[in-house]
VOGU-3710 file (C-alpha; in Angstrom, 3 decimals, decimal comma):
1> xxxxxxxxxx> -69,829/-14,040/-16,833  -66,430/-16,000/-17,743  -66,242/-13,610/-20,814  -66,316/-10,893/-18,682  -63,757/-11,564/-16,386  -61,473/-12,410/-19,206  -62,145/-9,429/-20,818  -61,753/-7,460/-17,375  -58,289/-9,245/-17,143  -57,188/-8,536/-20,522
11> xxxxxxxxxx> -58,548/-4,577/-19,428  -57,104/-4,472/-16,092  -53,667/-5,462/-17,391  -53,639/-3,146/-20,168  -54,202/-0,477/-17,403  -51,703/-1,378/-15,278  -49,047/-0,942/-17,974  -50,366/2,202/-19,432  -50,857/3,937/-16,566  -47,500/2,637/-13,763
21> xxxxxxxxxx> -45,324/4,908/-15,747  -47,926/7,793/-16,108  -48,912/8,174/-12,495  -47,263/10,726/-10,113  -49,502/13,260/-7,525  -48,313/15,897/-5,352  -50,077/15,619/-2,156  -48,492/12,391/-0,646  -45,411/12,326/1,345  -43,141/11,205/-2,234
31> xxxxxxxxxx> -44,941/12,298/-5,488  -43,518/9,530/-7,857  -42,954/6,032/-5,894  -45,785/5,590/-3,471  -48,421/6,163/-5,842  -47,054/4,067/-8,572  -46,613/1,178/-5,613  -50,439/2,097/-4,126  -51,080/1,436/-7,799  -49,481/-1,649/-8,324
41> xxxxxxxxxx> -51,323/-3,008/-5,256  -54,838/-1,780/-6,190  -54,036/-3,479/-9,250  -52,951/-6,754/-7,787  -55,403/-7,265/-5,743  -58,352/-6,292/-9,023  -56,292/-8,571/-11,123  -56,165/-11,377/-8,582  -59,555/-11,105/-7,636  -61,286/-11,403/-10,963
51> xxxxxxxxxx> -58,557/-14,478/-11,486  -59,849/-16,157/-8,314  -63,393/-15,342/-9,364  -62,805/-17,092/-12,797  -61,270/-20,394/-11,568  -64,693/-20,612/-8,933  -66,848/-20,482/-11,932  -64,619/-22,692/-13,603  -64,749/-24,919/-10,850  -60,690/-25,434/-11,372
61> xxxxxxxxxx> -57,470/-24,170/-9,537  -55,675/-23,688/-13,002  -51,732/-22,167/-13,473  -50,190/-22,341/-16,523  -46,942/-23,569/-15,764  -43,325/-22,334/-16,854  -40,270/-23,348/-16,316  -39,425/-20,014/-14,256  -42,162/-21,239/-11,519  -39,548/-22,980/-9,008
71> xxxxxxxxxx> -36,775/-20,431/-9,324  -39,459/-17,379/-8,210  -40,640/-19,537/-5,470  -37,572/-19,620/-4,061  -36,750/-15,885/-4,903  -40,239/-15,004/-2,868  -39,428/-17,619/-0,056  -35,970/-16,018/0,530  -37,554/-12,930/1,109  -40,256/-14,023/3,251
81> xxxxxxxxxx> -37,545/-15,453/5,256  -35,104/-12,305/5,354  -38,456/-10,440/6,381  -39,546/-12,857/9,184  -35,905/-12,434/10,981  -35,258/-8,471/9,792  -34,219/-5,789/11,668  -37,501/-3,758/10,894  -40,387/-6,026/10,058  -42,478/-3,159/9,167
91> xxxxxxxxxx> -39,860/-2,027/6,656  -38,620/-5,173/5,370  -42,605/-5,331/5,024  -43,387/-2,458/2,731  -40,226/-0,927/1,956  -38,409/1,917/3,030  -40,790/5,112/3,509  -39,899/7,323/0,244  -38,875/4,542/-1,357  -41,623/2,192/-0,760
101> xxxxxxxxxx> -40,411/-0,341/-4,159  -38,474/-3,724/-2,676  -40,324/-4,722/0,241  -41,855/-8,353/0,871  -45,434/-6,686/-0,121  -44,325/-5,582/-3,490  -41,774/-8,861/-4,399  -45,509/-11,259/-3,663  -47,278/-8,297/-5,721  -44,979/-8,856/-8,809
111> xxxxxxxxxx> -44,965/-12,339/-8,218  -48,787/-12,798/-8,313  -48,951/-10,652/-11,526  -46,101/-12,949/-13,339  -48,447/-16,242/-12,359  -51,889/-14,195/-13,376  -50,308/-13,054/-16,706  -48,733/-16,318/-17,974  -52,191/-18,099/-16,996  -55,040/-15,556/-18,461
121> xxxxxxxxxx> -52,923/-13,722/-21,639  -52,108/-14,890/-24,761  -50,092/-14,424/-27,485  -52,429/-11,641/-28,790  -53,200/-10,116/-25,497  -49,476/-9,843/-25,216  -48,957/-8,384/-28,171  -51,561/-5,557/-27,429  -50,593/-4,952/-23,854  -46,596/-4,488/-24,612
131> xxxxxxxxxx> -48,685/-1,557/-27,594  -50,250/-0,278/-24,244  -46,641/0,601/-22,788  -44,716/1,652/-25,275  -47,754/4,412/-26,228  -47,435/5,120/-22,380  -43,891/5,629/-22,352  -44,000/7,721/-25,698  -46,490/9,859/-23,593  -43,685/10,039/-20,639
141> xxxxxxxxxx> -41,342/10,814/-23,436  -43,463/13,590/-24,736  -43,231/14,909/-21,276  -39,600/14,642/-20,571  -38,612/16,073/-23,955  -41,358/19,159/-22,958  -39,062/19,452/-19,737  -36,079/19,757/-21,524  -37,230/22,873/-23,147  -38,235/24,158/-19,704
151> xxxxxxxxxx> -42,408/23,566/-19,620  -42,344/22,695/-15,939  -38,394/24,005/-14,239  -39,954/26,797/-12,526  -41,770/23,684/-10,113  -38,851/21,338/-9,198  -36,336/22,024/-7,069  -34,054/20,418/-9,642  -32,591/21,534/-13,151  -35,122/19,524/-14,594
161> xxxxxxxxxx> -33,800/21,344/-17,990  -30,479/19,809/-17,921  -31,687/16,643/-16,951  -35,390/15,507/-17,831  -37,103/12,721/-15,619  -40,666/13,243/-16,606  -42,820/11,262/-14,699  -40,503/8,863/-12,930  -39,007/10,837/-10,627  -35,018/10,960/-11,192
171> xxxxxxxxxx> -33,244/10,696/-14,792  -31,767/7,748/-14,065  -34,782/5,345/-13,590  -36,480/7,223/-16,909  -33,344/6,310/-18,895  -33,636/2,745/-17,610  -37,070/2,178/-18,569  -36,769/3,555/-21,565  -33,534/1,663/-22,384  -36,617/-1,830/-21,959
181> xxxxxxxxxx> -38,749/0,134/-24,443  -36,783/0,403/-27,307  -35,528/-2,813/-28,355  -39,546/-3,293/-28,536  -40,357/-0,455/-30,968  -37,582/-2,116/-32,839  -38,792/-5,473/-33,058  -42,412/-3,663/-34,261  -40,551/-1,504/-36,723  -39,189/-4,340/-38,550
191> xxxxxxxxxx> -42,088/-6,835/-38,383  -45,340/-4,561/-39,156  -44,869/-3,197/-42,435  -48,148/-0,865/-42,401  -47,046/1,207/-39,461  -43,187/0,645/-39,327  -42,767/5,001/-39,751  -44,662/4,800/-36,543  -42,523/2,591/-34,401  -40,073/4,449/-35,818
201> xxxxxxxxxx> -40,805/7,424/-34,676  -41,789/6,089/-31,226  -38,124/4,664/-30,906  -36,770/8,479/-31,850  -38,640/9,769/-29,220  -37,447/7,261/-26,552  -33,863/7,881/-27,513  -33,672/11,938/-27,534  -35,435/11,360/-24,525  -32,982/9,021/-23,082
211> xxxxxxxxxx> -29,948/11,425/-24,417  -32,135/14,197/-22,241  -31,437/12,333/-19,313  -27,799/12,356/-19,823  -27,668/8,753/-17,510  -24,230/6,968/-17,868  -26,443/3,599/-16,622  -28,667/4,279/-19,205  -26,735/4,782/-22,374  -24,434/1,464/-21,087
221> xxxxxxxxxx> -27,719/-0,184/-20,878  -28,570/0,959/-24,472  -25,293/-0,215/-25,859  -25,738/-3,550/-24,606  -29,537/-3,702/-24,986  -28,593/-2,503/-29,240  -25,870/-4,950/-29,625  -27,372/-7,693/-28,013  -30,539/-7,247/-30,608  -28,612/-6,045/-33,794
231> xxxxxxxxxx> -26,459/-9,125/-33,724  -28,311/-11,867/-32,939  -31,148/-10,299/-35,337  -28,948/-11,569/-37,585  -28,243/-14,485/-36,275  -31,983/-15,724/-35,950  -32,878/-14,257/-39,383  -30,334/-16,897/-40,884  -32,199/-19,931/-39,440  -36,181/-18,001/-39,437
241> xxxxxxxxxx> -36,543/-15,746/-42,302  -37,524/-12,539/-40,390  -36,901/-10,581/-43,194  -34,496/-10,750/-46,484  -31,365/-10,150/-45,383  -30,803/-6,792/-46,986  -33,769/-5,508/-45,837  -33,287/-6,062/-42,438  -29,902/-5,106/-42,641  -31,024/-1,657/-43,992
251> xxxxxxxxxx> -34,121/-1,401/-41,415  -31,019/-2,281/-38,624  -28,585/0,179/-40,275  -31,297/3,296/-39,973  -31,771/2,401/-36,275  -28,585/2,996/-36,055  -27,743/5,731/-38,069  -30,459/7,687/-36,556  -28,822/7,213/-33,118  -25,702/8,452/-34,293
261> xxxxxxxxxx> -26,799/11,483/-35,944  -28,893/12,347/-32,328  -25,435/11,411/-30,368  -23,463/13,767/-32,522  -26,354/16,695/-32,293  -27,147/16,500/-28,817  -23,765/14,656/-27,198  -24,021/12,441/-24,221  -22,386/11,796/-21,505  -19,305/10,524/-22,816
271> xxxxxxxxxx> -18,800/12,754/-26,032  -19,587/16,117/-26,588  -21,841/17,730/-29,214  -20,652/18,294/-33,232  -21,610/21,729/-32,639  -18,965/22,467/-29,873  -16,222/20,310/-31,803  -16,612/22,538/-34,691  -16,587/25,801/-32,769  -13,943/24,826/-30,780
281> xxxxxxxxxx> -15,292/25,770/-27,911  -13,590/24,488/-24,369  -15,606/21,215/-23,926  -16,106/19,178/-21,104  -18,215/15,547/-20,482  -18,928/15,587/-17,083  -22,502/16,353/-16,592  -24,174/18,886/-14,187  -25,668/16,525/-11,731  -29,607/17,854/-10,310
291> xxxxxxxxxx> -30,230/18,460/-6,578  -31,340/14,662/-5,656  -30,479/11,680/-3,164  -26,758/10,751/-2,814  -24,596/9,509/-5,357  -26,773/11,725/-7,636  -26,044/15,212/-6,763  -22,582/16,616/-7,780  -19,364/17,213/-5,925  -17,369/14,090/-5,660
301> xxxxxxxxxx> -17,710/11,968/-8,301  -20,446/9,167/-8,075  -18,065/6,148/-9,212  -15,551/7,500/-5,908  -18,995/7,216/-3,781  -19,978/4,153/-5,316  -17,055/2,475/-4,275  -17,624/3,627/-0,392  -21,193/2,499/-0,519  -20,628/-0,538/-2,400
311> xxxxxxxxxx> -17,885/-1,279/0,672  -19,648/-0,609/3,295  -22,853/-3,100/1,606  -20,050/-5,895/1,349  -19,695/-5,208/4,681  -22,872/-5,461/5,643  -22,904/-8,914/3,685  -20,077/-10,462/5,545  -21,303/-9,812/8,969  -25,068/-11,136/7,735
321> xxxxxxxxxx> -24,361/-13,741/5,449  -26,976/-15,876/5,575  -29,984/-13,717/5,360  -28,924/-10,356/5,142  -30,238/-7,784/7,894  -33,785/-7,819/6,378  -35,539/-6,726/2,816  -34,960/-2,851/2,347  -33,217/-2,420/5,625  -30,308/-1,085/3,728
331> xxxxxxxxxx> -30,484/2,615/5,716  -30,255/1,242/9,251  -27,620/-1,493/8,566  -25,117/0,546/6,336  -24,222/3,150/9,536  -22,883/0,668/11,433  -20,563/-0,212/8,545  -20,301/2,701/7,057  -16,304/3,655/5,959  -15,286/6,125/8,049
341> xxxxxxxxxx> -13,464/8,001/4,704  -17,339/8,181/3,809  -16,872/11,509/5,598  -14,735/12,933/3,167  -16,832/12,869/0,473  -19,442/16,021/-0,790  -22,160/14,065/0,332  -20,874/12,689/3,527  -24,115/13,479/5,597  -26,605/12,271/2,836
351> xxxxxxxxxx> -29,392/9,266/4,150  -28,692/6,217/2,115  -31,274/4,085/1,758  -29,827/2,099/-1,256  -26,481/0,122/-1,912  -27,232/1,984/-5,393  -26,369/-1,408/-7,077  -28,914/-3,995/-6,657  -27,257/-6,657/-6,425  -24,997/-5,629/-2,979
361> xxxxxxxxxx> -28,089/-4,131/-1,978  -30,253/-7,690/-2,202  -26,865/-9,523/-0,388  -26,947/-6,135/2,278  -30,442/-7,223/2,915  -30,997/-10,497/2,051  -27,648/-12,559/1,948  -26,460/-15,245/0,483  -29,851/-16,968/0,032  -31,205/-13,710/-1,626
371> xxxxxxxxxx> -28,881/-13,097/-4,071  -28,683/-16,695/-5,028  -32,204/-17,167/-6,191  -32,307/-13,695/-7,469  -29,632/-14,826/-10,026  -30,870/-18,470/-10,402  -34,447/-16,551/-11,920  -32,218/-14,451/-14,142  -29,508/-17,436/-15,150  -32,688/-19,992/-15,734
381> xxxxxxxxxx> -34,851/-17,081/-17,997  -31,671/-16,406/-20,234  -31,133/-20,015/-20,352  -34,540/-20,583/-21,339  -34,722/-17,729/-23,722  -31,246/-18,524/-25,557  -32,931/-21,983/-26,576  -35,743/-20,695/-27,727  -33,948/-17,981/-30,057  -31,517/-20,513/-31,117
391> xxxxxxxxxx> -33,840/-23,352/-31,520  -34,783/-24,493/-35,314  -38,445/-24,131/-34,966  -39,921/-21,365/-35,970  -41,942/-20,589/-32,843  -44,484/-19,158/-34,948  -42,901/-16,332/-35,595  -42,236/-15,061/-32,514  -38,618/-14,739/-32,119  -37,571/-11,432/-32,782
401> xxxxxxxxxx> -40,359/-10,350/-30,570  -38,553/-12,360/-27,939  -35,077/-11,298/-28,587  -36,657/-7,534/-27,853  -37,909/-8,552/-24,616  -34,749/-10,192/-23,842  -32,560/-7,694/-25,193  -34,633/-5,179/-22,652  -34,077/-7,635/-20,053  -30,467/-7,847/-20,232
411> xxxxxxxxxx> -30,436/-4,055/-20,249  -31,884/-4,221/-16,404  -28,914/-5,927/-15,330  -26,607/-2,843/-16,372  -29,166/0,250/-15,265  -29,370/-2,189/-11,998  -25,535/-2,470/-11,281  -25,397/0,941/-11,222  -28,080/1,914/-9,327  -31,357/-0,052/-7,984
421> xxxxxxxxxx> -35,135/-1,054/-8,980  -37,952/1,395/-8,905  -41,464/0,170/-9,281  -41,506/0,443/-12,885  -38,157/-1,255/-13,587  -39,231/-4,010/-10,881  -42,901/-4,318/-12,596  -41,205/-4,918/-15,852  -38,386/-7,665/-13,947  -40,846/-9,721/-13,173
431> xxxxxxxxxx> -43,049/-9,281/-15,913  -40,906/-9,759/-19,208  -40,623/-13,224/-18,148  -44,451/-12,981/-18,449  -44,303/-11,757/-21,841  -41,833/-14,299/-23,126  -44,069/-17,306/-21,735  -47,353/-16,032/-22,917  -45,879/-15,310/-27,290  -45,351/-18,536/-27,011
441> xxxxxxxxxx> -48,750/-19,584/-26,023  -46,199/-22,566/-23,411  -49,401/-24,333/-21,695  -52,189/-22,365/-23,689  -54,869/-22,212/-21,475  -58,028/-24,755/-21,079  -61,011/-23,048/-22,837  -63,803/-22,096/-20,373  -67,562/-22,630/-20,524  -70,829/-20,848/-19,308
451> xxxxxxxxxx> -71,688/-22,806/-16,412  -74,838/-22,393/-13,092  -73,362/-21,371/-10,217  -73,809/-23,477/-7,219  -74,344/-22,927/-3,818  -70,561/-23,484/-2,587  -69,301/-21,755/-5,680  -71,636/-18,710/-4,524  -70,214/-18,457/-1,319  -66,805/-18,908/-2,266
461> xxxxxxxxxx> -67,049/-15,930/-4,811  -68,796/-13,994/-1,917  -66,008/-14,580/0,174  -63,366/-13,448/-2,315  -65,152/-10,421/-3,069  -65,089/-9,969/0,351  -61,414/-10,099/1,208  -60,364/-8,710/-1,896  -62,238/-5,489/-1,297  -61,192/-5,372/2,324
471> xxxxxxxxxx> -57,516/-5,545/1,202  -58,595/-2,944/-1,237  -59,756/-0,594/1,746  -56,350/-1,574/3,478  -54,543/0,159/0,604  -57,018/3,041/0,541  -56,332/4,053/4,169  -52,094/3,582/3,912  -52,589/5,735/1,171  -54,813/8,190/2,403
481> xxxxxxxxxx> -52,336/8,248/5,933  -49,669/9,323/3,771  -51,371/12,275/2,435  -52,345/13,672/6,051  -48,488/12,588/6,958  -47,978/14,958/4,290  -49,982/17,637/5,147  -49,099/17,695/8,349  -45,214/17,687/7,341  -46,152/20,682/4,971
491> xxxxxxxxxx> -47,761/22,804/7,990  -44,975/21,679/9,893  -42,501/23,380/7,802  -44,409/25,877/7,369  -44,806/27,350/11,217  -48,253/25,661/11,770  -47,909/23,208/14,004  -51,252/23,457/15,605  -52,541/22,362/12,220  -49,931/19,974/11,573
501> xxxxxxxxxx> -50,649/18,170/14,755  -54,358/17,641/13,925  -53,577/16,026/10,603  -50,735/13,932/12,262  -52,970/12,267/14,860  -55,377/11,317/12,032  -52,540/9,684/10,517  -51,376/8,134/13,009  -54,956/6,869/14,282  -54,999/5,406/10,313
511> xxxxxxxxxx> -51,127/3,893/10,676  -49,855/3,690/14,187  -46,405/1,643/13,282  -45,697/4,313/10,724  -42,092/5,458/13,060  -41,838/8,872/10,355  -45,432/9,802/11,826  -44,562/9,410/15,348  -41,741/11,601/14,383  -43,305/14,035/12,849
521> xxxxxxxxxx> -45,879/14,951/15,676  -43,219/14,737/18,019  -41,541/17,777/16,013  -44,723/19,472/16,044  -45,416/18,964/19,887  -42,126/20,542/20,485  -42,808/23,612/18,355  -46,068/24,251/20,490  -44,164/23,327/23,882  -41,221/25,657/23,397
531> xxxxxxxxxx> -43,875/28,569/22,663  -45,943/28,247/26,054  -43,538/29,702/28,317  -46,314/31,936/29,893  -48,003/28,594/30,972  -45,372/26,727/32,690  -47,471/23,453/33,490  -48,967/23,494/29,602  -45,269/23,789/28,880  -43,823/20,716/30,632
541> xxxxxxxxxx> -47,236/18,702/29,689  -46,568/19,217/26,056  -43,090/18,692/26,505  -43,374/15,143/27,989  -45,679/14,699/25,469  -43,447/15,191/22,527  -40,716/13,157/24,160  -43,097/10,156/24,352  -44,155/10,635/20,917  -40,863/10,573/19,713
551> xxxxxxxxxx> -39,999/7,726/22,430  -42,431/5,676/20,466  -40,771/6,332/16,967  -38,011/4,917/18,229  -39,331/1,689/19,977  -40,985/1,095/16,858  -37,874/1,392/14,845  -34,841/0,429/17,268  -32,413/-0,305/14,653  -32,454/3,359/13,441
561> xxxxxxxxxx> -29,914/5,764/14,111  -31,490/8,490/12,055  -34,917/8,440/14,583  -32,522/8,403/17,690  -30,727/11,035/16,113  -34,204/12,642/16,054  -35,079/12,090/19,743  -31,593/14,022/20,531  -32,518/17,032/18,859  -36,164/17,001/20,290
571> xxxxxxxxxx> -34,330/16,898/23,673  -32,347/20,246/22,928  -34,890/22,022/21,953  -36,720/21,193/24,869  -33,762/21,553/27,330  -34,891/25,641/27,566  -37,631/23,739/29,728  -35,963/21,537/32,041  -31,963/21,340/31,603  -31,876/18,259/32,485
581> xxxxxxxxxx> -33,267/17,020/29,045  -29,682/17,512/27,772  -28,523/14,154/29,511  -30,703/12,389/27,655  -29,734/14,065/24,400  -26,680/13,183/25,403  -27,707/9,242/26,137  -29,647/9,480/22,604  -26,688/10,639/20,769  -24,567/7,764/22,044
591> xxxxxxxxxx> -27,418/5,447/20,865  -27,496/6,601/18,074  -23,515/6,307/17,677  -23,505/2,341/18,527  -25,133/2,528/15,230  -23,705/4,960/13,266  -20,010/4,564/14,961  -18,478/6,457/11,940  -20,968/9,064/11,584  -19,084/12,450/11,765
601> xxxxxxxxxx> -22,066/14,473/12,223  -23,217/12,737/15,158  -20,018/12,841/17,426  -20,029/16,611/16,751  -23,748/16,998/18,101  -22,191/14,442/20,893  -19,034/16,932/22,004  -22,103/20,143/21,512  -24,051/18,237/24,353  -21,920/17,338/26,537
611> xxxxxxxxxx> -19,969/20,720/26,136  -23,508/22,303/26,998  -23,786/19,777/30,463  -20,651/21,151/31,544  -17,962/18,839/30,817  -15,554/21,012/28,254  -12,813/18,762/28,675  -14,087/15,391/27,701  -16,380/17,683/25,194  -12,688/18,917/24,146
621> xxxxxxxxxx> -11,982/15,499/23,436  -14,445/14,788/21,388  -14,536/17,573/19,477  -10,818/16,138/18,394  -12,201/12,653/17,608  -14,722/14,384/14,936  -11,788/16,336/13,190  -10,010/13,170/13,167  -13,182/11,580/11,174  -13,340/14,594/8,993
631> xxxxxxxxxx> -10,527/16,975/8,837  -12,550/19,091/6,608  -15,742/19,567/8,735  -15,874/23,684/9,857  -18,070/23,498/12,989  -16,393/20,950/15,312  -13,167/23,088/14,840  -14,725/26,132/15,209  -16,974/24,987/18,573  -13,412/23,256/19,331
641> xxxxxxxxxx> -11,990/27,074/19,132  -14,675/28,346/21,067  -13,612/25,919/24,265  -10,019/26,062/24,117  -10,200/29,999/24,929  -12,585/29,105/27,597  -9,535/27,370/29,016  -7,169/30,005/28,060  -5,614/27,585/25,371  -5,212/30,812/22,923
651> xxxxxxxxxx> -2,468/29,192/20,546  -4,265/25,720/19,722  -7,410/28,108/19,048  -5,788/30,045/16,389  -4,683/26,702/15,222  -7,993/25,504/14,760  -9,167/29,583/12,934  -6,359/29,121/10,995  -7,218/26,051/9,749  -10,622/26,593/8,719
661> xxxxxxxxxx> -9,549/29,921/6,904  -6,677/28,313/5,076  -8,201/25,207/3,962  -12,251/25,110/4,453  -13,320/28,758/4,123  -11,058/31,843/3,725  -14,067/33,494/3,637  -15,835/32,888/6,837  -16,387/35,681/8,951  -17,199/34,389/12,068
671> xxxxxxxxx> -14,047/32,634/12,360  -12,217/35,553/11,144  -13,289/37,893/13,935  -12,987/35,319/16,633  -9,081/34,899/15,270  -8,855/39,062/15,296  -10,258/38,840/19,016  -7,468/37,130/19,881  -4,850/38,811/18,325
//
């Protein structure tokens, strides 16, 4: 029995490797995240289960221990503290929904694999698990050099061609796991002789693949990540013969070359491709940017962004200092410090859900005491890892292994400045720690025995199986709310919302805190209310109906300006059934502004509404107040057109059509027969 649970942990963390990267499906609400999270979980809970199971037959609590212990403690304690006082429990909870990674669930998740992995694997184990992810990220390679030669660009919505993210989701968080992989196939090129052509070929793959994703983060990450190993390979190999010196040297120098010839053949970036150079063709290194979330996309350039949303987290940190606003809270708490010149940007009325740099985003959410113990676990692994490359023992042989992992490491902190953990990149935090612990067998563990259960240990294993397959069913129905969420949000957009309100209340029957659900029914409840006008007392049932729905969303969630927001709209497009809905789009739109005071968008809805209620002169003013916000925003100047002829005002009208033709859109046809209407 005890070599079967070993053996089942040795499996079930081989499969959690392989198979993180691989997994993606299409019928949940996000295809990439949630299912590689779901999957984390399931795993978690299987891998801490047969753990528990093993120390009851062992009749012995047993963790190895590592000098990394105390410092993730503390890292896990300040989160279960900034999630205890957040904003949104539920969120700070599991995450933000679509992105799901970074909640309190997921921090104890990785935490509980770090302490099952330095406890149950060995050096060996290691050695054949890290195997089982670099063959998984050659087959995610595979896949993202397929999309670059177009095998799947007629399915996303972005130019998947131009920029390949295989199955990860966005090119950015490929490139940055990849960037952890290679310093790996490096450290197996040099060391195993027999099948060195093989890791070679594996680290070719990951870097055309990480040129494909033409990430900035991720070729920083890669320069650091290369020197980092490179020069302290040479370091190491003067005090531990890793190799002769002029055969590593020549094994280092074909890395190397190979990654120039690729760079000059395919260009990055930074630099443009040979080819272009020599037929002096116009070149330019900015890269096409795919249809994505903010700071992403193209139009103004993502460092000018950065610096807006990297403000407005500081922000956020100043006001909550202590413990930040709560884990992942990041998309309610930025809009009430949001810089107002964050309207003048291309993607001014983008949802940002991330400081997109981790470490603003962990002091946004979990202040001073996050961020501290985030960098003490970082400060005391390097630490530890420095003295154990630089150390005169040999550590049987295990060094260069370790400087791979730690080169990999370091290359997190780049990819991270620049942008923020996915499950993956988080797994792989935590768990390269892991790695570095169990090569050097620190605290090897006790050797077990075939022993008869007893009565106590009996019921103690009965009870574990118990819980641990209840919090197994727990995952099962989150995940399978999700995909009815999803269906439902499908038929929704569709025109269906008889159909999408069937699935929704199954969803919510399976979730009811889930505030997107809520939502989501109350859109669909709406739909269906707004087409009974032959039934006038089905009409104002469903109507109230849809209001409470939505009502709830936003009791659930008060702290979000985006579900207020929501509630507003739901109100106009119920106000064709009783007018007097719009004074309570208009009290949900000033909600929504205590929290988003600088959001552009949302004082122009406010000036629409109250223009609509009848009060065109403080609607007037308003409509001023947005302009002032954005100066390039068409519709509040064009609405604010539209009133000042109602009050005869024909000169600052043409002021406002002017403006819009001469500086947003010369173009733009409504305006231009409103102006010739008044000429």
């Amino acid at each position: 029995m005890l070599k079967f649970l070993e053996k089942s942990l040795f499996t079930l963390f081989n499969l959690l490797f392989f198979f993180v990267p691989l997994i993606f499906y299409p019928s949940t609400s996000e295809l990439f995240e949630f299912n590689k999270m779901i999957f984390v979980y399931t795993m978690t809970v299987l891998i801490c289960l047969t753990w528990v199971l093993k120390m009851i037959l062992n009749r012995k609590f047993f963790v190895r221990r590592t000098i990394l212990d105390i410092p993730l403690l503390i890292f896990l304690g300040s989160q279960f503290l900034a999630t205890v006082f957040s904003f949104d429990f539920r969120t700070s909870l599991l995450g933000y929904y679509s992105r799901f990674n970074g909640g309190f669930l997921s921090t104890l998740s990785y935490t509980l694999l770090f302490f099952a992995f330095t406890t149950n694997i060995n050096k060996e184990k290691g050695l054949f698990i890290l195997k089982s992810l670099l063959i998984s990220g050659f087959l995610v390679s595979l896949y993202g050099i397929l999309e670059h030669f177009g095998i799947d660009k007629d399915i996303w919505v972005q130019d998947v061609q131009n920029r390949v993210f295989s199955s990860l989701g966005q090119p950015n968080w490929l490139a940055a796991f990849l960037v952890i992989l290679l310093p790996v196939s490096w450290a197996f090129f040099i060391k195993e002789r027999k099948t060195n052509v093989l890791w070679l070929i594996f680290s070719t793959v990951f870097f055309v693949t990480l040129l494909f994703t033409k990430s900035r983060s991720g070729l920083l990450g890669f320069a650091l990540a290369d020197f980092i190993f490179c020069l302290l390979a040479l370091v190491i190999n003067k005090k531990e013969a890793i190799l002769k010196t002029k055969p590593l040297l020549l094994r280092l120098g074909l890395l190397n070359l190979i990654f120039v010839v690729f760079v000059l053949a395919l260009g990055t970036p930074f630099s443009p491709r040979l080819s272009d150079l020599f037929n002096k063709k116009e070149v330019s290194v900015v890269t096409p940017q795919t249809v994505g979330p903010a700071l992403e996309t193209g139009g103004t350039e993502s460092g000018e962004i950065r610096k807006i949303v990297w403000e407005g987290a500081f922000e956020i940190f100043k006001h909550h200092p202590v413990l930040g606003t709560g884990v992942e809270t990041f998309a309610f708490s930025y809009y009430n410090f949001r810089p107002e010149r964050h309207n003048l940007v291309s993607e001014w009325d983008f949802l940002y859900n991330k400081a997109h740099n981790e470490y603003l985003n962990i002091m946004a959410n979990t202040g001073t005491i996050g961020i501290i113990s985030y960098l003490l676990m970082v400060v005391v692994f390097f630490k530890f890892l420095a003295q154990k490359l630089l150390a005169k023992e040999k550590e049987e042989n295990a060094k260069l292994m370790l400087l791979a992992l730690g080169s990999g490491y370091a290359s997190i902190l780049v990819t991270n400045f620049f942008g923020f953990s996915v499950v993956v990149i988080s797994l792989l935090t935590f768990l390269i720690p892991a790695f570095v612990f169990s090569l050097l067998n620190v605290d090897a563990p006790a050797k077990t025995k075939e022993v008869s259960l007893q009565g106590k240990q009996k019921a103690l294993m009965i009870f574990s199986l118990t819980v641990g397959f209840w919090f197994l069913f727990l995952i099962a129905r989150y995940w399978y709310a999700d995909t009815l969420y999803a269906k439902g949000q499908s038929q929704n957009d569709s025109g269906n919302p008889v159909k999408a309100r069937a699935n929704l209340v199954k969803a919510i029957n399976l979730s009811p805190q889930e505030t997107i659900y809520w939502m989501e029914i109350a859109e669909a409840d709406t739909t269906i209310a707004t087409a009974l006008s032959k039934d006038k007392d089905q009409e104002k049932e469903m109507a109230q109906i849809a209001i409470s729905e939505a009502i709830q969303a936003t009791t659930l969630s008060p702290k979000n300006p985006n579900l207020e927001r929501a509630l507003a709209n739901i109100y106009i497009r119920l106000s064709g059934i009783d007018e007097t809905y719009l004074f309570k789009a208009r009290d949900a739109v000033l909600r929504a502004l205590k929290l988003a005071p600088t959001d552009a968008k949302l004082k122009y809805n406010l000036g629409l509404v109250i223009a609509r209620v009848g009060e065109n002169d403080k609607a007037i003013t308003i409509l001023k107040e947005t302009i002032a916000m954005k100066a390039n925003y068409r519709e509040p100047r064009y609405a604010l057109a539209l009133l000042l002829i109602d009050k005869n005002l024909k000169t600052e009208a043409r002021e406002q059509l002017n403006y819009i033709l001469e500086k947003i859109n010369p173009k733009d046809e409504a305006s231009l027969k409103l102006l010739k209407s008044l000429q």
